[in-house]
N, C-alpha and C positions, 0 to 999 in steps of 0.2 A: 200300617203298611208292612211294618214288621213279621207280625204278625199271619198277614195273609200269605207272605213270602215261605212264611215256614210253612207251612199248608201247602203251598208249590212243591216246596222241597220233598213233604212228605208224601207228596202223588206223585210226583215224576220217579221218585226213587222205589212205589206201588206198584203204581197202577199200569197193568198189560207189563208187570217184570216178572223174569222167572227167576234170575238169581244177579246177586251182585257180585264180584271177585274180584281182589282179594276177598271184601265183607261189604255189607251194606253201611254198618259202622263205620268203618274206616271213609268210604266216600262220603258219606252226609257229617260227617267231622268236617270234610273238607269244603262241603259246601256251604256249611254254616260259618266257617270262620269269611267268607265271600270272597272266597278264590273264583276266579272266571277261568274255565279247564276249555280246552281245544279236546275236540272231540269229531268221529267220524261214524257214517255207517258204507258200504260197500256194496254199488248196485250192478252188477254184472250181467251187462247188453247182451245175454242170451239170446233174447229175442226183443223186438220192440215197443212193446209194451209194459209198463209196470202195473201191476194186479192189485188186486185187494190186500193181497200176503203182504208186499211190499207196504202199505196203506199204515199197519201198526207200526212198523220204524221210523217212518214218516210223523208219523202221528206223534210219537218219541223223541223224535231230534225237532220239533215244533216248539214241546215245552222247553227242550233246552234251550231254543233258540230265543223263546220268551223269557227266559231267566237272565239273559244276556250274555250266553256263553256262547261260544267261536264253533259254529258246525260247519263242516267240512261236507259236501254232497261230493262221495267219490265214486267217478264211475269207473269201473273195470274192465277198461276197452281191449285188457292185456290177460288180466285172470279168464276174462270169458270165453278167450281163444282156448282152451285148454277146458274150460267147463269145472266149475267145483263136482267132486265125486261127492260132497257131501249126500248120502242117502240113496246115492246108485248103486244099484247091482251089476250097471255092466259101463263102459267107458260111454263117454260123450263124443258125438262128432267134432273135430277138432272145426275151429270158425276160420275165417282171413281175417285180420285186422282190419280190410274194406269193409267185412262183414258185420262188425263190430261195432265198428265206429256208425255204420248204417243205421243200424239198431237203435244206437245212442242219440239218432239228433233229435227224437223231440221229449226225453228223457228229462230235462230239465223244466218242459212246458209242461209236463206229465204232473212232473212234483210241485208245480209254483201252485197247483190246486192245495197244496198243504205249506209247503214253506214258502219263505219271504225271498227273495234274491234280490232284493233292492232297498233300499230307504234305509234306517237305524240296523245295525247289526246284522247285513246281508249275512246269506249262504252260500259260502264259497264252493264253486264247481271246480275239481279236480280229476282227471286221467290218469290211473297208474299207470299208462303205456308213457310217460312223462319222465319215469324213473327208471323203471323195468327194463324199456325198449331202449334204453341204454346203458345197462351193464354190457360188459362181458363175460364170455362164459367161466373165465378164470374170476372174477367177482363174483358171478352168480355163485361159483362152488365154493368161494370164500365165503360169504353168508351162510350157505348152506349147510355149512359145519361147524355154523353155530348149535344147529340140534342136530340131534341124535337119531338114527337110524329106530332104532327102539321107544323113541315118541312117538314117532311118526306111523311108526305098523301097527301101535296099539290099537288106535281108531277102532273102533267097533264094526265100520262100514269095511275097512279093509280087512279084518280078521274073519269076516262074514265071506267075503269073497274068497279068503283063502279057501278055508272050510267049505265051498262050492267047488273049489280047484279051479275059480275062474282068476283070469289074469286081471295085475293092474298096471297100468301103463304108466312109465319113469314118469311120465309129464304129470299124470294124476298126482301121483307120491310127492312131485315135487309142488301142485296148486299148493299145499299150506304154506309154504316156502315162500313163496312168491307174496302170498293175502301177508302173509309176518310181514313180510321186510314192507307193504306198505304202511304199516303204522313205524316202524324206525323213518319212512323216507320224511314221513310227515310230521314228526315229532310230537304226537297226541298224547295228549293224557288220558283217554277212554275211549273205546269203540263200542260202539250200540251195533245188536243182530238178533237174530231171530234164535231160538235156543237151539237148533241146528247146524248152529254154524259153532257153537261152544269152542269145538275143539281148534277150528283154523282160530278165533280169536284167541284160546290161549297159549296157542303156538306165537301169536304175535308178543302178547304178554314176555313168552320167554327169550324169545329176538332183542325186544327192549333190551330186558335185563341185563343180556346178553354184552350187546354192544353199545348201548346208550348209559346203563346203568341206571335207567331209569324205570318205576313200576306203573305201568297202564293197569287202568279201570278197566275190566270188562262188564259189560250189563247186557243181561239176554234177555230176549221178551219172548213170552208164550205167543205159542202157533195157535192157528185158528184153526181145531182139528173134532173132526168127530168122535164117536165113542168109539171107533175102532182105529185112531188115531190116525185118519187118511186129514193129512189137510182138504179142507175146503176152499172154495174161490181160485183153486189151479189146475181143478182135472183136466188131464192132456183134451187140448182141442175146447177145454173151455174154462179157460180163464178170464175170471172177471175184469177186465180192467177199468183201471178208473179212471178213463176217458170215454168209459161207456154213454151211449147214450142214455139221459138221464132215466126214459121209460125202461132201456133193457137191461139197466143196473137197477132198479126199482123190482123186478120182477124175477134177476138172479137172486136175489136177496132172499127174496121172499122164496125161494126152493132149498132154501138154508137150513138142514134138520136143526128139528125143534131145540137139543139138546149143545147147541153151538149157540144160542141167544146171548146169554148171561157172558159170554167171553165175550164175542163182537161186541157187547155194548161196552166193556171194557176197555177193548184194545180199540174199538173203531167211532167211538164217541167221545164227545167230553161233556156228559151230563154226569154229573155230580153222582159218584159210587151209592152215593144214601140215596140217591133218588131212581137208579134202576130199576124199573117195575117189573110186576111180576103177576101181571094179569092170566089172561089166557096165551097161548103159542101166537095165535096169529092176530092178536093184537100189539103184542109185543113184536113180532117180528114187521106189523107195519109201521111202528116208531122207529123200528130198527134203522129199516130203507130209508125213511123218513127221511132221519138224522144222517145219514151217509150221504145220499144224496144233496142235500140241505149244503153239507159241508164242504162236498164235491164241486157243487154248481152254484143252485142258489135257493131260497126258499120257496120262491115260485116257481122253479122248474120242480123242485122237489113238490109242491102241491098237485101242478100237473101230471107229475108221474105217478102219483098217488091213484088221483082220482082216472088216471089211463088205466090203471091196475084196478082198481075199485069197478070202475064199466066193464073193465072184460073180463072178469072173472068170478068178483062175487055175483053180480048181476047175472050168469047164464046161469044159475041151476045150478052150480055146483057144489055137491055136500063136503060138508064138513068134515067127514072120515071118510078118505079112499083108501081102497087097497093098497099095501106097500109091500114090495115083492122085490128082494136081494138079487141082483143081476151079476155077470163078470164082464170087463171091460172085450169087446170084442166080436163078443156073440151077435147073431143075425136078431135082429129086435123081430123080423118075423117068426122065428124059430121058436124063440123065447116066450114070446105069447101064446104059440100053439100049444106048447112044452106045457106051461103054464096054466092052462084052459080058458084062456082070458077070450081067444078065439078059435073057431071048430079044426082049419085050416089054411093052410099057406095060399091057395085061392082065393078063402075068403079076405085073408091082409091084402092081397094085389086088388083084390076090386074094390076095397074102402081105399085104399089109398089113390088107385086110379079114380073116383070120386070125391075125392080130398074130403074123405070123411075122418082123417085120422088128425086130431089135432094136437100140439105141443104146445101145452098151455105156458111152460116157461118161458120161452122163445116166443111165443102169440104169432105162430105160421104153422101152415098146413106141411105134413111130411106128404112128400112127392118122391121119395128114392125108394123103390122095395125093397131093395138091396143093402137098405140103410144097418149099420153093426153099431151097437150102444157104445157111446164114448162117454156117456157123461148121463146124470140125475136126468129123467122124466118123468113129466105128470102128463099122459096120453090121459086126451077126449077122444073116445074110438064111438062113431056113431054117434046117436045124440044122447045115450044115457048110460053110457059105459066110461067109468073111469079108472087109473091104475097110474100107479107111483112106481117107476121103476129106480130104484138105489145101488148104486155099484160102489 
C-alpha cells in the first residue's frame, strides 16, 4: 500500500502539472511525511456551464481528493461579476450577482461527474460572495495594500494592453485582489488552476504571506491548446461542455486536431502515462472520446456514442484525408468557400444549402442559415463527395 501511494504522489504531482511553487520538492517532502493539506481551485460562473477546460482541474482536485486531502469546490459568484482579465484584450461585461449566482446552480451537479460530494472525505462547496460581499470598502483597501501597485501592472496581459493604449478598468486591476484574499479567507495550503491563472494564484501566495504569514502551494496544470496555442474545447459559441450529450461530446472530441491527443489523454484520462497509445490520429482520438465519455457518463453510453459516431461517419464514404483550410473567426462561411474555390459561387452555396445538401459532420445537422459567419472548427459534407476542414 505504501508503496502504490507513492506512485499517487508521483502522478498527482505529474501528470497534466505545469509547474509547482514554491518547488515540486518542497510539496512532495510534504506530502510524504503524510500531512493532509486543505486545498482549492476557483470556478467562476461566467456562464453556465463548466467545459472540458474546466474538466483537467477537476480531474486534479479528484486525485487529491483520493489521497484524502480536504478540497474545497469554490465557486466565484463574486470574482465572476467583474470577470478575470486573465488573457483579455479588452474588459469583460460586468454580470449581477442574480446573474451569477444563475449561472452557478447546477455547477455543483456539473462536477459530481468527477468529484465525490458525499460519503468519506466529501468536497466542500464554497462562495467567495461569503467573504467578499461583506467587506467594506475601507477593508477591501486595507487588503489591498498588501500588494503593490507594480505587481499587479506587471502582468503580461496588462502591459499588453498598455502598449495598445487600450484602457483597463479599476475593477479589472483590482480581480487579483479579490481571487488573493480568497485563499487568506479560506486558510489553504494550495490552490490548483490552469497555468493561466499563474499570476492571480501567486498574488494570492503573496496575501498569505502577507497577512497570514503563512506559505501556499501553487500547482498549475497545462491548457489543452493547439499548435498555435489557441485553447481547444472553448471556442466562443462552442464550448464543450461536460454535460454534453453523450453522442455530441463523442463527436466534439473527435474534431480535436491531431496534435492535442497526447495532452488530453494526459490531462483528461487516467489510463496509466506508459500505456498511452500511439497508433494512428484517429484511432487514438476514438479511445480518446471513448475514455472521456466512459468517465463522464458511463461505459455504455460511451459505447453507444461510439458506434453513433462509427455509423455516421465512417460508414458514409468518408476519406481519410480532407482538405484543411485556415479560416478567421467571423467571416461568411459562404464567402470563404468561394474565396477558397471550394464552391463556383454564392448562388451556388444558397441552393445546397436551400437543399440541405450542406452538411456538418461535427454537430451531424444540416446547415440551413446562408448567412451563417464561422465561429468555430468544421468538417463540411458539401454535396455528396465534396469534403473540407475548416480551422480557425
Amino acid at each position: 500500500m505504501h508503496s502504490e501511494n507513492t506512485d499517487k504522489i508521483s502522478e498527482l504531482l505529474t501528470r497534466g502539472v505545469d509547474k509547482i511553487y514554491p518547488s515540486k520538492e518542497d510539496l512532495e517532502k510534504v506530502l510524504r511525511s503524510g500531512k493532509k493539506l486543505r486545498l482549492y481551485q476557483g470556478f467562476d460562473p461566467t456562464g453556465d456551464k463548466l467545459h472540458i477546460g474546466h474538466m483537467v482541474g477537476l480531474k486534479k482536485l479528484a486525485e487529491w481528493q483520493a489521497l484524502g486531502h480536504h478540497v474545497i469546490f469554490l465557486i466565484g459568484d463574486y470574482t465572476a461579476r467583474i470577470g478575470d482579465p486573465s488573457g483579455k484584450l479588452s474588459s469583460r461585461k460586468v454580470l449581477t450577482h442574480k446573474e451569477t449566482l444563475a449561472n452557478a446552480k447546477n455547477y455543483q451537479h456539473q462536477a459530481s461527474k468527477i468529484l465525490k460530494f458525499d460519503g468519506d472525505n466529501p468536497v466542500q462547496v464554497l462562495f467567495n460572495g461569503d467573504w467578499l460581499g461583506k467587506l467594506s470598502a475601507l477593508e477591501f483597501l486595507e487588503i489591498a495594500g498588501n500588494l503593490t501597485y507594480s505587481q499587479v501592472i506587471e502582468r503580461d496581459m496588462f502591459q499588453e494592453r498598455l502598449k495598445r493604449g487600450q484602457d483597463i478598468a479599476t475593477s479589472e486591476f483590482l480581480y487579483p485582489v479579490m481571487q488573493a484574499y480568497d485563499s487568506v479567507a479560506m486558510d489553504v495550503d494550495l490552490e490548483v488552476g490552469g497555468r493561466d491563472q499563474m499570476f492571480n494564484m501567486m498574488m494570492g501566495r503573496k496575501l498569505m504571506k502577507q497577512i497570514l504569514k503563512k506559505e501556499k502551494f501553487v500547482m498549475t496544470t497545462k491548457l489543452l491548446e493547439d499548435s498555435q496555442g489557441v485553447k481547444i474545447g472553448k471556442t466562443e459559441g462552442n464550448a464543450i461542455a461536460i454535460d454534453d450529450k453523450p453522442e455530441n461530446l463523442f463527436g466534439k472530441i473527435m474534431a480535436f486536431p491531431d496534435e492535442t491527443i497526447s495532452q488530453c489523454f494526459e490531462s483528461l484520462t487516467s489510463i496509466p502515462m506508459g500505456e498511452i497509445p500511439n497508433k494512428n490520429p484517429l484511432e487514438n482520438k476514438k479511445l480518446l472520446a471513448f475514455e472521456i465519455v466512459k468517465d463522464l457518463n458511463n461505459i455504455n453510453q460511451a459505447k453507444k456514442a461510439q458506434e453513433v459516431w462509427e455509423n455516421t461517419f465512417q460508414k458514409k464514404e468518408i476519406p481519410d484525408e480532407i482538405e484543411e483550410i485556415k479560416a478567421k473567426t467571423g467571416e461568411l462561411l459562404s464567402e470563404f468557400l468561394v474565396k477558397n474555390k471550394i464552391l463556383s459561387s454564392k448562388s451556388e452555396w444558397r441552393r445546397l444549402v436551400l437543399e440541405n445538401a450542406v452538411h456538418d459532420l461535427i454537430q451531424d445537422k444540416n446547415i440551413t442559415d446562408v448567412n451563417l459567419k464561422i465561429s468555430q472548427n468544421l468538417t463540411l459534407k458539401i454535396g455528396k463527395k465534396r469534403f473540407v476542414k475548416i480551422l480557425i
